[in-house]
C-alpha positions, 0 to 999 in steps of 0.5 A: 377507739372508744375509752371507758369513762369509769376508774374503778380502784381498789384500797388495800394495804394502809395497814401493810404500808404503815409495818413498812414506814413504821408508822402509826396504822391511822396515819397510814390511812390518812396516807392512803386517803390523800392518794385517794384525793390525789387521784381524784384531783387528777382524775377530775382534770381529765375529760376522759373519766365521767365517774371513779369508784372506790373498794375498801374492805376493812378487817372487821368486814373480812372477820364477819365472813367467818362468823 
């Protein structure tokens, strides 16, 4: 069996997060960019993944759409 060497992963919900922990909407982002590195930590010490891409949309992104 062939494994995919690419992760592709997909941001969302800092903002969601920090209403639910009561915390401040920045330190809810550094959470989620931590995870970020986490993830990229432990990606990088398995031979398996070649390359790890990331997805985030902002809301002032999404605010364009309807402009």
């Amino acid at each position: 069996c062939k494994m995919n060497k690419h992760i592709s992963l997909i941001m969302d919900g800092n903002r969601r997060f920090g209403k639910k922990e009561n915390i401040d909407e920045s330190e809810a982002y550094v959470k989620g960019s931590d995870k970020a590195w986490e993830i990229c930590e432990y990606l990088a010490k398995n031979e398996d993944f070649t390359h790890i891409s990331f997805f985030a949309f902002s809301k002032d992104n999404n605010k364009r759409r309807y402009e």
